[in-house]
C-alpha positions as CSV (number, residue, x, y, z in Angstrom):
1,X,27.1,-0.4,-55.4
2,X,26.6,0.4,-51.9
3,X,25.0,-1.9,-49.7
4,X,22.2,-0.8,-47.2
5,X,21.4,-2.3,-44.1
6,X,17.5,-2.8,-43.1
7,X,16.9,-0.2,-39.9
8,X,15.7,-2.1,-37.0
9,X,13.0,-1.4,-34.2
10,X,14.2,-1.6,-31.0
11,X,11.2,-3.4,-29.4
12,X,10.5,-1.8,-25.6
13,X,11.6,-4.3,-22.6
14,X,8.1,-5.5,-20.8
15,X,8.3,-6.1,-17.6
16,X,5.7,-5.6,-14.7
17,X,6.7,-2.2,-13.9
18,X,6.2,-0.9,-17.7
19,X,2.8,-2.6,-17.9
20,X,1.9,-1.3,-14.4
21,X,3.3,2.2,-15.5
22,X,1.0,2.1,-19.0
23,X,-2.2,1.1,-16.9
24,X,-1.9,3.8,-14.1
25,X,-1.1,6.7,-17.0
26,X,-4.2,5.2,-19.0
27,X,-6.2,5.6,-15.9
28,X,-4.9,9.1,-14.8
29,X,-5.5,10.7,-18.1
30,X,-9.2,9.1,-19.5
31,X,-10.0,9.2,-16.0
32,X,-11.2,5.6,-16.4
33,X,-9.9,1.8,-16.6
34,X,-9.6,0.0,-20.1
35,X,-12.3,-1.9,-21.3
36,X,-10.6,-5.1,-21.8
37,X,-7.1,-6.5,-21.7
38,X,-7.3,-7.1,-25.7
39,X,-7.6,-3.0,-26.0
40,X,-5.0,-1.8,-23.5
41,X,-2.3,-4.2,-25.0
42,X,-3.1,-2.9,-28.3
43,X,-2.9,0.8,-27.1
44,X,0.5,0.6,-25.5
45,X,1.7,-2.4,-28.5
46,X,2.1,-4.9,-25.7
47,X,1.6,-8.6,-26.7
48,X,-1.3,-10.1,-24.6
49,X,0.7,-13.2,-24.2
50,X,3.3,-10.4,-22.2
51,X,0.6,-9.3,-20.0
52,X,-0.8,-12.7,-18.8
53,X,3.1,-13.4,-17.9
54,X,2.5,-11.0,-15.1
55,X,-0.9,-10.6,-14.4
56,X,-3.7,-13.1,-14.3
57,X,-6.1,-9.4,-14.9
58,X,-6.8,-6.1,-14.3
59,X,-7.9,-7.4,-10.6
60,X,-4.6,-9.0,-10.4
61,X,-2.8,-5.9,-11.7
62,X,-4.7,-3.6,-9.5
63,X,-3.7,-5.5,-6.0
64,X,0.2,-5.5,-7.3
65,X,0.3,-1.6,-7.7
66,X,-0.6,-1.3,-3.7
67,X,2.1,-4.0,-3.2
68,X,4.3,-1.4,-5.2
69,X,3.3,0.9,-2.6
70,X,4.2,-1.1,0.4
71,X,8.0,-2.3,-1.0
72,X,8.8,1.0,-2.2
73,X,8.1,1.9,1.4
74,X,9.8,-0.6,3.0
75,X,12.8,-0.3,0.8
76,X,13.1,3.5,1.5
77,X,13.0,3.0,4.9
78,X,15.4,0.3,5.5
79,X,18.2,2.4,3.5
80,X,18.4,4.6,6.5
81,X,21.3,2.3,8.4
82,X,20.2,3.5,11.4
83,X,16.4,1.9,10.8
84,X,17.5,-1.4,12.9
85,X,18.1,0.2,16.1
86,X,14.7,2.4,16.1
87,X,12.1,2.1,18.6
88,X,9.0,0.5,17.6
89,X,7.1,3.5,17.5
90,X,9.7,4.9,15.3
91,X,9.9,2.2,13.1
92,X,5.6,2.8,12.4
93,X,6.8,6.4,12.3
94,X,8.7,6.1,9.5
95,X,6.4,3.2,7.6
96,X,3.3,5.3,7.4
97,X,5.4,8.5,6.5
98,X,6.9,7.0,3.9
99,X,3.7,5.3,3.1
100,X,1.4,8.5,2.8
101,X,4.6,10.4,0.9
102,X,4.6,7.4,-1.9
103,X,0.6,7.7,-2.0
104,X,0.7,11.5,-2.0
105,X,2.8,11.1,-5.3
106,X,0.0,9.0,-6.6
107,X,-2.9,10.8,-5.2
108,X,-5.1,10.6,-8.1
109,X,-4.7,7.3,-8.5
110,X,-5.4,6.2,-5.1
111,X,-8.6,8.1,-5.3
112,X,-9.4,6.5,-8.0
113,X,-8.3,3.2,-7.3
114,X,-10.8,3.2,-3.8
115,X,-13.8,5.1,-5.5
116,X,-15.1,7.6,-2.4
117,X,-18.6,7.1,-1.9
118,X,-21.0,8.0,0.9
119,X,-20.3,4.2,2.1
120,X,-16.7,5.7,2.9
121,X,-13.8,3.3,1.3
122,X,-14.8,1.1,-1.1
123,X,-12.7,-1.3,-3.5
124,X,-10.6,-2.7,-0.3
125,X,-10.2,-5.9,-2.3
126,X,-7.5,-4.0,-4.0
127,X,-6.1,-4.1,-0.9
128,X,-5.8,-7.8,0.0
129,X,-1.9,-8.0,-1.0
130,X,-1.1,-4.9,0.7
131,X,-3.0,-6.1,3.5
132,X,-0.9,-8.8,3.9
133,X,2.6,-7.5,3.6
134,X,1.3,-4.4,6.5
135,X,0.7,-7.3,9.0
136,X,3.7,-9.0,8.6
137,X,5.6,-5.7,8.9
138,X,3.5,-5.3,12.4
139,X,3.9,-8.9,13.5
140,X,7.5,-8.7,12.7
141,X,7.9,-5.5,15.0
142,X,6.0,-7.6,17.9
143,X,8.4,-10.4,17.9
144,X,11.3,-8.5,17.7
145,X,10.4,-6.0,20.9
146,X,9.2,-10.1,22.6
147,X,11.1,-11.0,25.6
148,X,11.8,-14.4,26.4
149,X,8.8,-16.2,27.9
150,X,6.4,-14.2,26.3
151,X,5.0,-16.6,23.9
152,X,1.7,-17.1,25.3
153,X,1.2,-13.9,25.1
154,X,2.9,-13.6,21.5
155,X,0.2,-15.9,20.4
156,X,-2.7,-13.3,21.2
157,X,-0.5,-10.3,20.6
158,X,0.2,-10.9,16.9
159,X,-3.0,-11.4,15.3
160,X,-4.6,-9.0,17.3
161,X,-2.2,-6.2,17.6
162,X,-1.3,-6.7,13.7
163,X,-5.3,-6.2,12.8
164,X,-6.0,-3.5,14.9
165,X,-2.8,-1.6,13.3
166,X,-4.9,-2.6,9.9
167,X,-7.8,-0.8,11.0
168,X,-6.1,2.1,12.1
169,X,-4.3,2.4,9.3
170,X,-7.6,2.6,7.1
171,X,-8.7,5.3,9.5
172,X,-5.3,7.1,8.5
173,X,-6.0,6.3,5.0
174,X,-9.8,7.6,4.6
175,X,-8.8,10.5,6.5
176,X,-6.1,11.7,4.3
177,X,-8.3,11.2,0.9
178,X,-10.6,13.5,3.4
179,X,-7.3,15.7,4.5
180,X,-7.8,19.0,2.3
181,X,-5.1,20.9,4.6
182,X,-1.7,22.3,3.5
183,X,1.0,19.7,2.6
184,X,-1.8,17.3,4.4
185,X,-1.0,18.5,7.5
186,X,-3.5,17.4,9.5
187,X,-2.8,13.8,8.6
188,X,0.8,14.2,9.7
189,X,-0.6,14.9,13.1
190,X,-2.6,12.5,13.3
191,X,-0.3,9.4,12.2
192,X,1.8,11.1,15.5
193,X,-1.0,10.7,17.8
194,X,-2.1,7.3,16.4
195,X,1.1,5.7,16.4
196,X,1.4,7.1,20.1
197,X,-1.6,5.3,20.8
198,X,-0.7,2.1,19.4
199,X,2.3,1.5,20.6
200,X,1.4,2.9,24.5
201,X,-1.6,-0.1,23.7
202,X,1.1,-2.7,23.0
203,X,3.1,-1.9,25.9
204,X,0.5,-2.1,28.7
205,X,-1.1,-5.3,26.8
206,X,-4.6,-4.0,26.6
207,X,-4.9,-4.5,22.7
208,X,-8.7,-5.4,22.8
209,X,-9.1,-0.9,23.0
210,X,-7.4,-0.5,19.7
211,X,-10.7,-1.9,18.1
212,X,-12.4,1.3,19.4
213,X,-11.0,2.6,16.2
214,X,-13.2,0.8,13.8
215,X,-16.1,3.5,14.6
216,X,-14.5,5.5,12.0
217,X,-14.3,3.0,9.6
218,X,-16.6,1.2,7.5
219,X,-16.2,-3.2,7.4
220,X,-14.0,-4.3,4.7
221,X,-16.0,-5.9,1.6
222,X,-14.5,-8.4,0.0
């Protein structure tokens, strides 16, 4: 008599890029976040205890997909073996292109994810991670153009220069959701002009003028 072996389910690997993946497709296609942690798990046959493994919540979960964003950037960008020996204005060149291309790929979701209102960006909380990572990316540029005996200087560049990149870069960023032209042209433009700015600002030391750019932007609610 022949013997028959029992078929076996091959159960999927979970990891924080599946879960990640199931919650921004969930979003994308009900147009609308799951009610509880209990009923996504369920929907995608992920074990709550998996879940809570990675992600503390859905708040939790939220702020890592924007930290996706960033190291996907930064990982692109530092394949190109020429990256060390750009110029810092470069070097923001190719972060916020790299950037908006990664967000352009997840467009509705970023829209989403910040709910546009009349108040301008909202949800920044999402954000705090992100926020983060950006300014050591920023401070690490400042210290690496520093020339010896500048640390006096270093100590007022860095928190200032890093923040006021912060709020430019939410200017960029509301004004691509905003950006309706061709291949988001416009907002190519202006990360050229912006990064211009910047930089030009770090080299003649008169940071306190890149704050003029938070009149296009609304304060960040935590």
């Amino acid at each position: 008599m022949a013997t028959t072996k029992k078929a076996t389910i091959k159960k999927e690997m979970i990891d924080d890029n599946k879960i990640i993946y199931h919650f921004m497709n969930e979003v994308l296609e009900t147009n609308q976040e799951p009610k509880n942690v209990y009923v996504f798990c369920k929907n995608h046959n992920i074990s709550e205890a998996d879940f809570y493994s990675f992600f503390g919540s859905f708040d939790a979960l939220k702020q890592e997909i924007w930290v996706k964003f960033f190291e996907n950037a930064i990982n692109t960008i530092e394949k190109d073996v020429a990256y060390e020996g750009y110029l810092d204005k470069d070097k923001l060149l190719s972060l916020y292109f790299t950037l908006f291309e990664i967000m352009t790929l997840n467009r509705t979701y970023v829209k989403f994810s910040l709910h546009e209102n009349k108040e301008g960006l909202k949800n920044l909380k999402y954000l705090k991670k992100f926020r983060i990572q950006f300014k050591e990316f920023i401070i690490g540029i400042i210290r690496q153009s520093a020339t010896s005996g500048s640390e006096k200087f270093l100590k007022v560049s860095e928190p200032v220069f890093s923040e006021g990149a912060w709020i430019q870069f939410l200017f960029l960023l509301k004004f691509w959701i905003d950006d309706t032209s061709r291949s988001f042209e416009k907002t190519d433009v202006l990360i050229e002009k912006s990064v211009n700015t910047v930089v030009g600002l770090l080299e003649t030391k008169h940071l306190e003028n890149l704050f003029d750019l938070g009149k296009f932007l609304w304060k960040e609610k935590n």
